[in-house]
Structure formats: structure tokens, C-alpha cells
C-alpha positions as semicolon CSV with decimal commas, in nm:
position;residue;x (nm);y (nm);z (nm)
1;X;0,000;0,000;0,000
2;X;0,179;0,281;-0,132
3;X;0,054;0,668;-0,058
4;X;0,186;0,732;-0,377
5;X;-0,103;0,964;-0,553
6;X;-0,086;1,034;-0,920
7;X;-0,338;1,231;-1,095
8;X;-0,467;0,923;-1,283
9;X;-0,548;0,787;-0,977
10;X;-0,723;1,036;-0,828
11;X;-0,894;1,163;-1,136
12;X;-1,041;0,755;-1,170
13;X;-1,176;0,775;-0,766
14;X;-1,342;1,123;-0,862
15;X;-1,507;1,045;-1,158
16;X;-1,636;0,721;-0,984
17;X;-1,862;0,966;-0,737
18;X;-2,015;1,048;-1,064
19;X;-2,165;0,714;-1,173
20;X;-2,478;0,634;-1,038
21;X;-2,364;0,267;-0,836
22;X;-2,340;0,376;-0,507
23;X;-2,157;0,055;-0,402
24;X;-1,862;0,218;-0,606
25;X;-1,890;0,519;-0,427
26;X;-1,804;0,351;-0,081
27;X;-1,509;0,163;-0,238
28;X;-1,343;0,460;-0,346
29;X;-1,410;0,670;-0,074
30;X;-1,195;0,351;0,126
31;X;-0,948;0,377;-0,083
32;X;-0,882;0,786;-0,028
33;X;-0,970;0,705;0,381
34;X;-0,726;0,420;0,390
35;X;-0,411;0,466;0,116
36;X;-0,404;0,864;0,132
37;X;-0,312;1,116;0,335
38;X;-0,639;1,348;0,281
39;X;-0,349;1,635;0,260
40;X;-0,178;1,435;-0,014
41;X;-0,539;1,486;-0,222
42;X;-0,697;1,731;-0,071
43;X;-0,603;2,024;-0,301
44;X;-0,637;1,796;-0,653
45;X;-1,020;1,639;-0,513
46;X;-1,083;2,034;-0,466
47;X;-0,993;2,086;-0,828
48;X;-1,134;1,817;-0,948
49;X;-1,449;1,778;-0,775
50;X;-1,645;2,013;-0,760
51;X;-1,840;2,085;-0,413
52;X;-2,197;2,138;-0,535
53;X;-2,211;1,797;-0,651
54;X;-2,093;1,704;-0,270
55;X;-2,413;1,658;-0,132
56;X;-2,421;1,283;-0,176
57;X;-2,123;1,199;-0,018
58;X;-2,100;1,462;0,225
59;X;-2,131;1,234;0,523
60;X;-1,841;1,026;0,450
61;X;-1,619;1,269;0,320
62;X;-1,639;1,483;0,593
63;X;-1,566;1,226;0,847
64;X;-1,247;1,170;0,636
65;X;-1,185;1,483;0,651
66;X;-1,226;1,506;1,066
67;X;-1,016;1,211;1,134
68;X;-0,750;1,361;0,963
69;X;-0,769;1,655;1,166
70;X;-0,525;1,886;1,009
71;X;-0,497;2,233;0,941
72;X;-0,606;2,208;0,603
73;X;-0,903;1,982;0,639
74;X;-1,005;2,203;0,893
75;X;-1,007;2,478;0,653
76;X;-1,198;2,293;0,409
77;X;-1,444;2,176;0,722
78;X;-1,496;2,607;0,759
79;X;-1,552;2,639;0,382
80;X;-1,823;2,387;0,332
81;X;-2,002;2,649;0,609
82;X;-2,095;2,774;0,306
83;X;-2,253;2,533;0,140
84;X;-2,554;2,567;-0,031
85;X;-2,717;2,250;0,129
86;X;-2,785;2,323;0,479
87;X;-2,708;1,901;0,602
88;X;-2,384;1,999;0,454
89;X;-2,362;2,287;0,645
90;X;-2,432;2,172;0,961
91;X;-2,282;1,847;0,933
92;X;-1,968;2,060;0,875
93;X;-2,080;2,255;1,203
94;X;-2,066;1,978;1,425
95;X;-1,789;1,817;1,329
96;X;-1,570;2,173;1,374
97;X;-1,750;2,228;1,752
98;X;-1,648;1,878;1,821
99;X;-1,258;1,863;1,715
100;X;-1,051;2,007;1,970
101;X;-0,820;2,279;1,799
102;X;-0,739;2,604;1,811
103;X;-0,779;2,686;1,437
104;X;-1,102;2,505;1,442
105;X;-1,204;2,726;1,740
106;X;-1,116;3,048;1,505
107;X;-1,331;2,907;1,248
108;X;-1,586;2,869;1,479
109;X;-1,522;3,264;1,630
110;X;-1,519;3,412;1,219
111;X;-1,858;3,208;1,113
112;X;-2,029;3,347;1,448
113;X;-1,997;3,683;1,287
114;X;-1,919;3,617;0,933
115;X;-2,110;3,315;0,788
116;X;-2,420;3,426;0,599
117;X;-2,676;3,155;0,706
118;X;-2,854;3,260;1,034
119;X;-2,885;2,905;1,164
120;X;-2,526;2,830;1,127
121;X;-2,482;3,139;1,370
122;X;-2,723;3,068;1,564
123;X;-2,624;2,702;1,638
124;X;-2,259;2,860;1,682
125;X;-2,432;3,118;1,980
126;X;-2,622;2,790;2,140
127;X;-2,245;2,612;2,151
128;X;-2,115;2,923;2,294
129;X;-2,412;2,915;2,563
130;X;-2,297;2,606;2,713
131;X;-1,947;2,691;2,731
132;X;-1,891;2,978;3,015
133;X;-1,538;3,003;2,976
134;X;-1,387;3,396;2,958
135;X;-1,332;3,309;2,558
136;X;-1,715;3,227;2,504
137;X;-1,867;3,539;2,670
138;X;-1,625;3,759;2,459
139;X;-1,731;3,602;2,127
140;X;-2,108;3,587;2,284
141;X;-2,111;3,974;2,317
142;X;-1,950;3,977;1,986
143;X;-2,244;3,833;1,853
144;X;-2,459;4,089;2,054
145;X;-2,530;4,258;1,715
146;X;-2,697;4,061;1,491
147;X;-2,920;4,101;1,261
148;X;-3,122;3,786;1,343
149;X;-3,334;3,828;1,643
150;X;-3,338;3,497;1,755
151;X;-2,973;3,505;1,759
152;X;-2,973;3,790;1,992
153;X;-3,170;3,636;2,191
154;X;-3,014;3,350;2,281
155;X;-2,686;3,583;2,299
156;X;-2,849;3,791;2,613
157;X;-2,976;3,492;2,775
158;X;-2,638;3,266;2,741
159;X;-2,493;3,603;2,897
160;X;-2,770;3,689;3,145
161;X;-2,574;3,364;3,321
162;X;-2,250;3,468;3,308
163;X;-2,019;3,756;3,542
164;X;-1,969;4,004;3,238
165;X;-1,733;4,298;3,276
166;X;-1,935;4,583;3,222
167;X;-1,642;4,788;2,989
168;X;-1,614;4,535;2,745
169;X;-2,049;4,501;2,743
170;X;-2,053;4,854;2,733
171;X;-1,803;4,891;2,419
172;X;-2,018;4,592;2,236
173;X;-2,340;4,754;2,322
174;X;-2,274;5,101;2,199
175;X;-2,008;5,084;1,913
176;X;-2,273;5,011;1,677
């Protein structure tokens, strides 16, 4: 079992995801789990493959791509955020609030603010909720100002628990 990955090889296991025989589908999404480093083919499967066509395979490839762990499957974890299927989204969601990294933690902090879908923000504001550590109330009163009600909301009652400073609530509260 060599990891050695030539385009060939990896353009063959792509194009497989699009026949229709899902059987196929789960042997070569072993093959990229087991022989390859998903850093060794993550860059070419983002070339080759494109993500709207992701949705049927989501599941498994994102659990590759959460064992792996690494900084760069993380990243791609924090782009498909962005999906436009919403399972892929929050499948992508939950695996970032479960892996136990700091850059994972940053992706978490920029998509409470940044991410355009509301329920991606809001789920991110409920995970904040049930952490009180100092580092979840700041990004909590970060999120003090958005646009979604239902976000705030949850915001001011995660925080209504919680010893908040009042300079740093004050700053949040009236720098907008």
C-alpha cells in the first residue's frame, strides 16, 4: 500500500462519485480514507471535484476529513459552512464544535460573525451558551449585534448567566 497519488489515480476515484452505483462510491471513498493522506489529495479532489455535486457523499467525506484533523481539512471543514445545502452545512458545524483545535475554534469565532446563514450562527451562539469560559462570553457579546433576532436572543440569555465585565459590554453595546 503505497501513498503514492498520481493524478490518474485520483482523477479515476473522482469520476467514480459520478456514476450512479453507489456501491462504487463507498469503495473509493476507502481507498482515499485508507491509502491517502487526505493532505496528499486534498487540493487535486478540490480541483477536481467540484463541491456542489458534494451533497451525496457529504457524510463520509467529511468524516475523512475530521479524522484527519489537520490544518487544512479544517479549513476545508470552515468552507463547506458555506454550502448551499444546509445538512452539509451543519454536518460541517458539528464536526468543527467537536474537534478540539485552536484553528477550528477560530473558524468557529469568524462564522459566528461572518457566515451568511442565520442558523449556522445561531447554532454557533447555542455552543457558545454552554461553554462559560472567559473566551465564550467575549465572542457571545460579539455576537450581541446581529441582525437575526433569535440570535440575539439566545446571545443575552447565554450572557444573562454569566459575570460580564461591564467595559467590554458597554463597548459591544454602543459601538454600533
Amino acid at each position: 500500500h503505497h501513498r503514492i497519488v498520481t493524478k490518474d489515480i485520483l482523477e479515476g476515484l473522482v469520476q467514480t462519485f459520478s456514476q450512479a452505483d453507489r456501491e462504487d462510491w463507498h469503495g473509493a471513498l476507502w481507498v482515499l480514507q485508507e491509502l491517502y493522506d487526505v493532505n496528499d489529495v486534498i487540493l487535486e479532489l478540490r480541483q477536481v471535484f467540484a463541491w456542489e455535486s458534494f451533497h451525496e457523499i457529504y457524510q463520509q467525506m467529511i468524516l475523512i476529513l475530521a479524522n484527519n484533523g489537520s490544518h487544512l481539512a479544517i479549513q476545508v471543514l470552515n468552507e463547506l459552512l458555506l454550502h448551499s445545502h444546509e445538512p452539509i452545512r451543519g454536518q460541517a458545524l458539528n464536526t468543527l464544535m467537536e474537534l478540539a483545535d485552536p484553528f477550528a475554534e477560530q473558524c468557529l469565532s469568524e462564522a459566528a460573525s461572518e457566515n451568511p446563514y442565520p442558523e449556522i450562527r445561531l447554532k454557533i451562539a447555542k455552543y457558545y451558551a454552554q461553554q462559560p469560559t472567559d473566551q465564550t462570553t467575549y465572542w457571545l457579546t460579539n455576537m450581541l449585534h446581529d441582525e437575526e433576532q433569535a440570535i440575539r436572543l439566545c446571545v443575552v440569555q447565554a450572557l444573562q448567566q454569566r459575570d460580564v465585565q461591564a467595559e467590554p459590554l458597554r463597548e459591544a453595546l454602543f459601538t454600533e
